[in-house]
C-alpha positions, 0 to 999 in steps of 0.5 A: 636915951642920948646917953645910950645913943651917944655910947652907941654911936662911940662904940661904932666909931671906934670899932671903925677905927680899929678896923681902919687901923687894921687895914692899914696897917696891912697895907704897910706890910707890903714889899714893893721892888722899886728898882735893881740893877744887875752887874755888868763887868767891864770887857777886860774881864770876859772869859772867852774860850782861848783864855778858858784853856789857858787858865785851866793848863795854868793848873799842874795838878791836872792829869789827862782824865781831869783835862778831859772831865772839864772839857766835858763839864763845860761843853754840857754846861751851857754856858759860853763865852762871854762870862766875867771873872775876877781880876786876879785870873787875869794876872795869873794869881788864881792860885794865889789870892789874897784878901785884897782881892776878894774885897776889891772884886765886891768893891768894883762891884757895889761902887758901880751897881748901887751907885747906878740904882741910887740914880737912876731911882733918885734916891739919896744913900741917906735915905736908905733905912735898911742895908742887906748884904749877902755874899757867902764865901767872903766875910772881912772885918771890917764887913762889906756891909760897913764898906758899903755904908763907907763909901756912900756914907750912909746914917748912923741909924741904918738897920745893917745885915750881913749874910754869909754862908747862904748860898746860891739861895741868898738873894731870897732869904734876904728878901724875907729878912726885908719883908719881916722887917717891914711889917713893923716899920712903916715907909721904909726903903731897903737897899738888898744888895747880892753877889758872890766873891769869886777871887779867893775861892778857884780851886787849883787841885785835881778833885772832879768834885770840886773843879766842876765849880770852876765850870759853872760859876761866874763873876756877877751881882745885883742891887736891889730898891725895895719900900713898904710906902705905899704912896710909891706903888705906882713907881714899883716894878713888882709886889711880892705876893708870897716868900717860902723857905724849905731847909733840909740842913738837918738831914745829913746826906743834904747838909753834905752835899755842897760845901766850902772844904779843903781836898786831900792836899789842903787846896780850898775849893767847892765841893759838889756831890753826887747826891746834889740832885737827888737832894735838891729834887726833895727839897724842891718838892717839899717847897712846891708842897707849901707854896702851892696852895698860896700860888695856885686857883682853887680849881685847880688845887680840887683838880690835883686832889681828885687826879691824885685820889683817882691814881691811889685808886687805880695804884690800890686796884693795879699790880705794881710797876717798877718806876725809872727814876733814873732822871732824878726828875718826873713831871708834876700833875700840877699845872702851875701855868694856871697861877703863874705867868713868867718863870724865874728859874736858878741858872745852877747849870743846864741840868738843874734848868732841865729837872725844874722844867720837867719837873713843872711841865714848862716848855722852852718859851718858859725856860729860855730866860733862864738857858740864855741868863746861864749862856750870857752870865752863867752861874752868878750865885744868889744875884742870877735870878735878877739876869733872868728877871732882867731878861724877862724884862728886856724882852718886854714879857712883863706886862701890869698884873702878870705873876712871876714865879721865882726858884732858888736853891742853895747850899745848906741845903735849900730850896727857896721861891716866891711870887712876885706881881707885875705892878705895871707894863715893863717896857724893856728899860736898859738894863744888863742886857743892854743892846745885846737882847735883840741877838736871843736866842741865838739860832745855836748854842754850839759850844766852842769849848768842843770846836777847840779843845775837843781834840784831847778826847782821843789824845794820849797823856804824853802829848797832854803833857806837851801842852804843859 
């Protein structure tokens, strides 16, 4: 009878302990943001309206029409006057890069942003156990993740990682690879750092295609601290609750519509197509269709369920109707305010923060961040989704328990989002918005680009020529 006792109490201490270990085990799964650190260049690179224009009539192969396409691009673009550029623009040598340049610009950039993480965090570069680098059109060898365990002298042991290719979707493709990572080893930090190399990649020609690039996109970049260890809970910022990828590569029509080519007369540059915003549009929906039943209440999935069912009735019992689809975008009948707090939009351009929020029933509250993000620093690529959560921040928006809904996209082409939880009040910490948060929104967005180059509109070609 004592042996049958003891064999029972035994099997229920070790179920116990199996069920313990589970548990914890799970625990050790979690991805914590411990702290980032958005890039601000210095003041010598600001690219205000003057210089604006005399980089762009630097450019021989522009005609009238080209001068004029830009103009309107910019002035719709939302952005401003106080984005960054490479240094090479400065000296006159867009045209002209070299390597040189391309690996000084992520140099200048990853010496001061991770040096300022590593401190303000108080971590050791030793103690970093995974290093994770994405930049998309710039890849060295040596690789700019072995620059960086260069120059801090990181272990020899360190899980290296470097991202090339990905996009503007970059930052959260690695940010699965880290949480992957993490479920298999436990009390881990992971150093996440995202930027886009600028300098070799300015497009000289006369394609409207690929000089639209020249409008949106800026110099920027971010580091990022991550751990599973769970005794550091209380030291993080955000928790990630849940990560999806959607990839449409294998469809042509969306593999084509961004992409890294050479025009007509040899010149490198980006190339945009027309049906980028029809792509991104289904790319977007196929992610909403997944990541909504992680995100969202139950109520509100049964609501959606039954006004869908209602609509097939009434489209069965009702003659069809001719849809405008026109605007590339039509409003959810999901209402994702009942899962999510904060949005954290892609600041591609003002047309892209202007479907998604369509598209997702936001109000202006809900998309400021991401229009200020794009006026401010413009498109940084991968890194502009920390601007925006840095404004979030700044504007102290972000209180313990909120949910943060962040959206990507990217060439390839990919819609990427996640959800992150607020772990604890965040008070508006300096950061990359420094003393300037308390002048947004400014009262107007109004473009200077039209206050001073708006005249060439109703110009002839000669006297654009004499501009020359």
């Amino acid at each position: 009878m004592e042996s049958i006792i003891l064999l029972y109490v035994l099997s229920v201490m070790y179920l116990s302990f199996l069920v313990w270990k589970l548990f914890d085990q799970r625990r050790d799964r979690e991805c914590y943001i411990l702290n980032y650190e958005c890039y601000k260049p210095s003041d010598d690179r600001m690219l205000d309206t003057q210089f604006c224009g005399e980089i762009i009539k630097r450019n021989k192969n522009l005609g009238l029409n080209e001068y004029k396409f830009l103009l309107k691009a910019i002035v719709s673009s939302g952005i401003g006057e106080q984005t960054y550029a490479p240094r090479n623009m400065f000296s006159g040598r867009e045209a002209t890069p070299t390597l040189m340049d391309g690996i000084s610009e992520m140099e200048e950039f990853f010496q001061d942003s991770i040096a300022k993480l590593l401190d303000r965090s108080g971590i050791s570069p030793k103690q970093i156990d995974v290093l994770v680098v994405n930049v998309s059109m710039l890849a060295t060898v040596p690789s700019l993740s072995a620059r960086i365990i260069n120059y801090y002298k990181m272990r020899e042991d360190i899980k290296v990682f470097n991202l090339t290719g990905m996009g503007c979707s970059a930052s959260l493709i690695s940010m699965d690879l880290i949480r992957n990572i993490f479920k298999s080893h436990k009390n881990k930090f992971a150093l996440l750092v995202t930027s886009e190399s600028l300098s070799p990649n300015w497009y000289s020609g006369n394609d409207k295609s690929m000089i639209l690039a020249n409008c949106l996109f800026r110099s920027g970049g971010c580091a990022i601290l991550l751990t599973n260890n769970r005794s550091l809970k209380n030291k993080a910022i955000l928790k990630l609750k849940c990560l999806v990828r959607t990839h449409h590569g294998a469809k042509d029509e969306a593999f084509d519509c961004c992409t890294q080519k050479e025009d007509d007369e040899g010149r490198l540059g980006f190339y945009l197509s027309k049906s980028l915003p029809k792509t991104a549009t289904r790319a977007f929906i196929d992610n909403l269709r997944e990541i909504s039943p992680k995100i969202l209440p139950v109520r509100e999935l049964l609501r959606v369920m039954l006004v869908t069912l209602i609509k097939k009735l009434k489209k069965n019992s009702c003659p069809k109707s001719v849809n405008d689809s026109s605007t590339g975008a039509t409003k959810s009948v999901v209402n994702f305010r009942t899962g999510v707090d904060h949005f954290c939009l892609h600041t591609g351009g003002k047309a892209v923060i202007d479907g998604i929020g369509l598209s997702l029933g936001l109000t202006e509250y809900d998309l400021e961040p991401a229009r200020m993000t794009l006026h401010r620093f413009g498109n940084t690529s991968a890194s502009s989704l920390w601007y925006v959560l840095a404004y979030m921040e700044a504007k102290k928006r972000l209180k313990k328990d909120d949910k943060v809904f962040m959206i990507s996209f990217g060439a390839g082409f990919k819609c990427n989002s996640c959800l992150w939880e607020v772990v604890r009040d965040l008070e508006g910490s300096k950061n990359v918005w420094g003393g300037s948060i308390d002048g947004y929104p400014p009262e107007s967005l109004a473009n200077p680009f039209m206050e001073r180059f708006g005249w060439i509109r109703n110009e002839d070609i000669s006297t654009f020529k004499s501009l020359q």
